[in-house]
C-alpha positions in Angstrom: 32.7 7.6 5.0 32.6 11.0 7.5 32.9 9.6 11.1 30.1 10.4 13.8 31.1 12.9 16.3 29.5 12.0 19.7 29.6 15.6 21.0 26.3 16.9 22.6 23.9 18.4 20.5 21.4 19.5 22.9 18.4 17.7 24.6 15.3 17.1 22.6 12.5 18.7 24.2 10.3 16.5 26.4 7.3 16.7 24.2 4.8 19.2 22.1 4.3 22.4 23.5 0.8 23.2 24.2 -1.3 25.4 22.2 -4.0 27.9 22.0 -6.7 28.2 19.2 -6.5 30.2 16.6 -8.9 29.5 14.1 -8.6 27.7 10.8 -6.7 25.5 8.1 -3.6 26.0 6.3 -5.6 28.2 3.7 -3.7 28.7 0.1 -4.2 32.1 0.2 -3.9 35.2 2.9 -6.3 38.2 3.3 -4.4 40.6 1.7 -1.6 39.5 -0.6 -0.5 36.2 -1.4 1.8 34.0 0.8 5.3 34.5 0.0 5.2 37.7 -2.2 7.9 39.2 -0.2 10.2 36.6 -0.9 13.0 37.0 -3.5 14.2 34.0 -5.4 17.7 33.2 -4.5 20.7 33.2 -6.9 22.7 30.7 -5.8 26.6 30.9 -7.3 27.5 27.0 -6.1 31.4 27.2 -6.0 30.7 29.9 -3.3 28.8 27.6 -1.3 30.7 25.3 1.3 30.6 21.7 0.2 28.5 19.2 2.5 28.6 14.7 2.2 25.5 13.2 1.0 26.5 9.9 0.5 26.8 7.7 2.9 25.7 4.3 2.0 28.1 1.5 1.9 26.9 -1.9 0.6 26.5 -5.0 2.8 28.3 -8.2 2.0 25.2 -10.1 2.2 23.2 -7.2 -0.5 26.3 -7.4 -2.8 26.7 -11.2 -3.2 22.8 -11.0 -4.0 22.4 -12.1 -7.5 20.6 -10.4 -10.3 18.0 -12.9 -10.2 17.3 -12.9 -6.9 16.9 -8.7 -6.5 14.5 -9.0 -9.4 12.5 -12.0 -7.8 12.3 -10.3 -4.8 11.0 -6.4 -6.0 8.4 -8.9 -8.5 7.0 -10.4 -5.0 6.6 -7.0 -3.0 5.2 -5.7 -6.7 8.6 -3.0 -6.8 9.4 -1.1 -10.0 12.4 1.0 -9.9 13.3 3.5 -12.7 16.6 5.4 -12.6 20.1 5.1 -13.4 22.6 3.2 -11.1 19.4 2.3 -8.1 21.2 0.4 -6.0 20.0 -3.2 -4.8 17.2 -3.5 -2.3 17.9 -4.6 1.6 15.9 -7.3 3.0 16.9 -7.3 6.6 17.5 -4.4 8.4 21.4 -4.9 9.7 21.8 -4.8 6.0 21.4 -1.1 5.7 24.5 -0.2 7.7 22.6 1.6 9.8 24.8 3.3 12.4 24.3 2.0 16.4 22.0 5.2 17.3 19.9 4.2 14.4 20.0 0.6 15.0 19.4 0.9 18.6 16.1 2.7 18.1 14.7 0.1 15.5 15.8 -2.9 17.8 13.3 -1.8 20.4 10.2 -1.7 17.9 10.5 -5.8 17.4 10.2 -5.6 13.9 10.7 -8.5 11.4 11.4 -7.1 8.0 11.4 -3.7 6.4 8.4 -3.1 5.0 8.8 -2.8 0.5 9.4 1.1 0.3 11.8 1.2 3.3 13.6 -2.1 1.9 14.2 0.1 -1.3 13.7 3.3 -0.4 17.1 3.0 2.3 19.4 2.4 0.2 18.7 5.0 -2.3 18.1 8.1 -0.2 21.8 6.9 2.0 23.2 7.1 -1.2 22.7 10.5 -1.6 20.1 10.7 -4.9 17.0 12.4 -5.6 13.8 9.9 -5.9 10.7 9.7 -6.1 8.8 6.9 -3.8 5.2 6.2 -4.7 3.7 3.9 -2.1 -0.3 3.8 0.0 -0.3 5.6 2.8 0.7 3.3 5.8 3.3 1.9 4.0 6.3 3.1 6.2 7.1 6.3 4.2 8.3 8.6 7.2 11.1 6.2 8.5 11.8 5.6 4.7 13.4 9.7 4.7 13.8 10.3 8.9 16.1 7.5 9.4 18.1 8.3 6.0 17.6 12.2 7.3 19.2 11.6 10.8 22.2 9.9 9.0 22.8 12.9 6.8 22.6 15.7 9.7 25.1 13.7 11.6 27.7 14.3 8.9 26.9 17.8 8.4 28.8 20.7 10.8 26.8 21.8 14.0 24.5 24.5 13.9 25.6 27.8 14.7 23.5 30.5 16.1 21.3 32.2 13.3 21.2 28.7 11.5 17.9 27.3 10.2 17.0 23.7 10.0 19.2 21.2 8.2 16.2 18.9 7.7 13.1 20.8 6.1 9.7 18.2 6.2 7.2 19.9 4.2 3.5 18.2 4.9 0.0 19.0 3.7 -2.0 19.1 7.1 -1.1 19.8 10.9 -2.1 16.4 11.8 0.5 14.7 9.8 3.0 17.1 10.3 2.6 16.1 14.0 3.1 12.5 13.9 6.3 12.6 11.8 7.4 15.5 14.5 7.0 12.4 17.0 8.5 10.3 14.9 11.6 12.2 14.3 11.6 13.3 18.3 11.7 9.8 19.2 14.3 8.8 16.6 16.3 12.1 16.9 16.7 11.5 21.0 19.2 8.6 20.3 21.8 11.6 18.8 20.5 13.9 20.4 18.8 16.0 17.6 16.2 18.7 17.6 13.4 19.2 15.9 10.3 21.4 15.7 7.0 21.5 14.3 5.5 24.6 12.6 2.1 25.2 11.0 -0.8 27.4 11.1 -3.5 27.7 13.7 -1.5 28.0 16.7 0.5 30.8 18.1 3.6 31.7 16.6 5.8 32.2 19.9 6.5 28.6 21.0 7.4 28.0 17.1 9.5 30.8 16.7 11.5 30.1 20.1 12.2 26.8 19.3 13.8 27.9 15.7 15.4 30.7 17.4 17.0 28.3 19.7 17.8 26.3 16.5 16.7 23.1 15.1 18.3 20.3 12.6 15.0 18.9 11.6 11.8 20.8 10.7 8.6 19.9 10.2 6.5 22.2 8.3 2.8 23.3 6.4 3.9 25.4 3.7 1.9 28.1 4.6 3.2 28.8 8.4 6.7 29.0 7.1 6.2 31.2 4.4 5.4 33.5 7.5 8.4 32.7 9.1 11.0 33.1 6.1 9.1 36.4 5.1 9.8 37.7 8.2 13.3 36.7 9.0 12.4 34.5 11.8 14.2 31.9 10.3 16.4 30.9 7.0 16.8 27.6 5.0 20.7 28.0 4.2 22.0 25.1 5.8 18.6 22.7 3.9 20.1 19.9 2.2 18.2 17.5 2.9 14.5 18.4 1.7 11.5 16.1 2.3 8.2 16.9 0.3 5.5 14.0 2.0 2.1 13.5 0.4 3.3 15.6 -2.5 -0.2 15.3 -4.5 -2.5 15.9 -1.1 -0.1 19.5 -0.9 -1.4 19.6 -5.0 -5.0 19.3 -4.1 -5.0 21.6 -1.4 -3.6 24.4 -4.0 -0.1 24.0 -2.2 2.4 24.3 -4.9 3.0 27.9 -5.4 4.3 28.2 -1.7 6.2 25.2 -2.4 8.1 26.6 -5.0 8.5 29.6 -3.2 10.3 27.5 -0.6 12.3 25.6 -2.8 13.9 28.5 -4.5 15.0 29.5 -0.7 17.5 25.8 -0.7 20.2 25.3 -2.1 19.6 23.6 -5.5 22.3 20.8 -4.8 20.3 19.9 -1.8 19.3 16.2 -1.8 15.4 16.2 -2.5 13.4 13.7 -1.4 9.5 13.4 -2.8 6.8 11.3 -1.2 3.2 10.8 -2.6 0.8 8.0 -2.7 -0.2 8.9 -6.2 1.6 10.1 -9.5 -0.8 12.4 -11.2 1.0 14.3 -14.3 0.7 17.5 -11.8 3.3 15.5 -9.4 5.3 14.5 -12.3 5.8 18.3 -13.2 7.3 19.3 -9.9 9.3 16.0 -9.6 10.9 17.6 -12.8 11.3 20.8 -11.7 12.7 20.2 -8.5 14.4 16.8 -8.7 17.9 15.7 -10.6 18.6 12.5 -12.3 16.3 11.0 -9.7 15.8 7.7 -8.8 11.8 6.7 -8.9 10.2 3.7 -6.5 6.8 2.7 -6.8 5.3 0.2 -4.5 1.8 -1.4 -6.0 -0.1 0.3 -8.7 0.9 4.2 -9.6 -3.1 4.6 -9.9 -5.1 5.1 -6.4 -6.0 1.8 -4.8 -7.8 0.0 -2.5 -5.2 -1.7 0.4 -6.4 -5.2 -0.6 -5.5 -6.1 3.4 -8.6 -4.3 4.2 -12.6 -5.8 4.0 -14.1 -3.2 1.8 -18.2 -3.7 1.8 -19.8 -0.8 -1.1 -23.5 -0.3 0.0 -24.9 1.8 -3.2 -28.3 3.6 -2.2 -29.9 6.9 -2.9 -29.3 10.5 -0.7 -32.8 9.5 1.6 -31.5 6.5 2.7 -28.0 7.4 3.8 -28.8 8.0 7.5 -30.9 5.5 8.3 -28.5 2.9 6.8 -25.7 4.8 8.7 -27.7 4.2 11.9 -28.7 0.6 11.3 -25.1 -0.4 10.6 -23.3 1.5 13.8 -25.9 -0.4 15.5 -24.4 -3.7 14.5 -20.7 -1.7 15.2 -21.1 -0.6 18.1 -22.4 -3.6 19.7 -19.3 -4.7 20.6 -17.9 -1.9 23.2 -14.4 -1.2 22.3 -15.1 -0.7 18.6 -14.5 2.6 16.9 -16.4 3.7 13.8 -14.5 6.8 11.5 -17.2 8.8 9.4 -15.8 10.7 6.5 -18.3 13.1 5.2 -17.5 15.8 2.4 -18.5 19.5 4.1 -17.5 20.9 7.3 -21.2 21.9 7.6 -22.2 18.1 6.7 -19.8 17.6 9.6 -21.3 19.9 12.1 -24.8 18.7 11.3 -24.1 15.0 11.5 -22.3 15.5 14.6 -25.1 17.7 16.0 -27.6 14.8 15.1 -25.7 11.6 16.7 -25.1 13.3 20.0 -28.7 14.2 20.1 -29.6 10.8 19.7 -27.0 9.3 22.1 -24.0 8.2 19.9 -20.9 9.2 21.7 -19.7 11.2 18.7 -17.3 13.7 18.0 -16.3 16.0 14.9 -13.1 17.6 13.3 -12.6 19.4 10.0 -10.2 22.3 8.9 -12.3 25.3 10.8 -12.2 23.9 14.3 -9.0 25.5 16.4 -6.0 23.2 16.6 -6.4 23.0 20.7 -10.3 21.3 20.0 -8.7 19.2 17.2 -6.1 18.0 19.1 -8.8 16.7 22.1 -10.8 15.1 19.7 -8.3 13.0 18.1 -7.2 12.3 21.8 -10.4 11.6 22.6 -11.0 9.0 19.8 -7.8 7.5 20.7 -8.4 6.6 24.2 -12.1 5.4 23.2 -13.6 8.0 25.5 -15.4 8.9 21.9 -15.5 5.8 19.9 -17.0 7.6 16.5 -15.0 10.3 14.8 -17.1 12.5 12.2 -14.3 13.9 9.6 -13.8 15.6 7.0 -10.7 14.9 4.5 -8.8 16.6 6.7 -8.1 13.3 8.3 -8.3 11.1 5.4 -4.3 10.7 5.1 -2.1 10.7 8.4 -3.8 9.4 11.2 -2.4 6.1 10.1 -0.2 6.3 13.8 -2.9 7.1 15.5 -4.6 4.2 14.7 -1.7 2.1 15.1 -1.3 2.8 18.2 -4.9 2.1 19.0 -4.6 -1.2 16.9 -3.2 -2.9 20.1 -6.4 -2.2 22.1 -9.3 -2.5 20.1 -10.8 -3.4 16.9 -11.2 -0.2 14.4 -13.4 -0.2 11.7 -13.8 2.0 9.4 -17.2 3.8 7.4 -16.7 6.1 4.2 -20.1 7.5 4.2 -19.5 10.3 1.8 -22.7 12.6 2.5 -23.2 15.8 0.0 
């Protein structure tokens, strides 16, 4: 296996960059034209291209004197169901992922126990070099399960040169979850000194376009805000092999997957491809096909949507006229206790706004967020909910999937509870 070269690559930024407030989502479409129409499908001639390592996973004595019997008992107890040829065995502890000592170092510090299921299978696959597939709830520990695999892979590859794009591409449905994994891969990345950068739609352009400019082995992306950037030159995805698509079917739902493709057909197609979804609707299947080769599939629990059986769920059916008062009667009996926290989820932005407008009136220290509100106002809020200085958050499903470090890191500090009050 490639040794590690030790030779700087740059410090890692000390944080996000602040930003303004443009208005609105990551739409699916533009004003005038559709995103990506400039772009040309590549033709890419593969004995032209130079060659890059993509395996680097090396079996540990204790994985490969684990019997048959014993890999099956344990993927039956943490409910694993692998489909593929040649998956390699799960890992159980984490020394037993021959990790190198940056990696290794980082995790050391968190105090964990065990890798959680997907990471426990998900490790050895992706440091192996294959395509696959990992179906697992959100929470699960999906982003280390392709960062830490990621970090390995840019290490092997040559250094960036000046003009290079990202070697790392992390394509994500919303800004919020694009976000966290940025932090995650900032704080991971530091150990070898990698960059990374976060690009995505309502905020300026310049801080994003600087810090590819100034050149970045790991990107984290919306689809939408770097379709602007590759139509305009401002950066280039020929040195992507390693290509992460997290929350695949939330990027479905929010009409995602011509820009995708547009993307894809900008990498080189013996990339290594990496596909992340807590679902596997037949529209997921299809791009798993299209984009993915002889790939190894991990699911983790049921391949329907599922309630996280570690959670109290309480259903409280009643009819439209009763929803508020109910709603008022129970964050009574929440909010009792001071440092509890209470998340809405409501289906309209408007519902949002009105809701919102409502609680304050009547005292509740409430706040809102939903795809319209600038990214400098969503920001606050969620910092707001996080240090308790607003204990209720009204939301839209723009926060239904990736606030899940968010709350961890509140977990240590309060209890959080949770309301899906879906109002029409």
């Amino acid at each position: 296996m490639p040794g590690y070269s030790d030779r700087d690559r740059g410090r890692d930024r000390g944080g996000p960059p602040r930003f303004g407030g443009s208005r609105g989502g990551p739409p699916p479409g533009k004003k005038f034209g559709n995103p990506g129409d400039r772009l040309r499908k590549k033709h890419w001639n593969l004995d032209e291209l130079p060659k890059f390592e993509k395996n680097f996973y090396q079996e540990h004595p204790e994985v490969s004197r684990r019997s048959t019997q014993d890999v099956e008992h344990y993927r039956r107890t943490k409910e694993i169901t692998v489909k593929g040829r040649d998956s390699p065995k799960p890992i159980v502890k984490f020394h037993e992922a021959n990790f190198p000592n940056y990696v290794m170092d980082v995790i050391g510090k968190q105090n964990w126990t065990d890798p959680t299921p997907i990471q426990a299978q998900g490790w050895p696959v992706a440091l192996s070099g294959k395509d696959m597939v990992g179906i697992a709830q959100t929470g699960s520990g999906k982003t280390l399960s392709y960062l830490l695999p990621g970090i390995v892979h840019i290490n092997h590859q040559p250094f960036l040169e000046r003009g290079d794009g990202p070697i790392c591409l992390v394509l994500a449905p919303t800004r919020e979850l694009a976000q966290q994994v940025q932090q995650v891969a900032a704080e991971y990345g530091k150990a070898s000194r990698l960059k990374s950068t976060c690009i995505y739609g309502g905020a300026p352009k310049g801080p994003q376009i600087r810090d590819l400019e100034r050149g970045v082995e790991i990107c984290i992306a919306t689809p939408g805000r770097l379709i602007d950037f590759l139509e305009v030159g401002k950066t280039n995805l020929r040195r992507c092999t390693y290509l992460v698509l997290d929350e695949a079917d939330r990027m479905l739902d929010m009409g995602f997957e011509p820009q995708i493709r547009k993307i894809v057909d900008q990498i080189r197609p013996d990339r290594q491809t990496l596909m992340w979804s807590a679902t596997w609707p037949k529209e997921v299947r299809q791009l798993a096909e299209d984009f993915l080769k002889d790939y190894v599939q991990i699911n983790v629990g049921a391949l329907q949507l599922s309630a996280n059986h570690n959670i109290l769920q309480i259903v409280d059916v009643c009819n439209d006229g009763e929803k508020e008062d109910k709603l008022m009667r129970l964050l009574e009996e929440i909010m009792s206790e001071k440092e509890n926290k209470t998340i809405i989820f409501v289906e309209t932005k408007r519902r949002c706004d009105d809701l919102t407008r409502r609680m304050r009136r009547d005292g509740w220290p409430a706040m809102g967020i939903h795809g319209d509100k600038s990214q400098q106002e969503r920001d606050w809020v969620l910092n707001e909910f996080k240090y308790g200085k607003a204990p209720i958050l009204i939301a839209t499903d723009v926060a239904s999937r990736g606030l899940g470090l968010l709350l961890v890191c509140c977990a240590g500090f309060f209890f959080i509870f949770f309301l899906l009050f879906f109002f029409c």
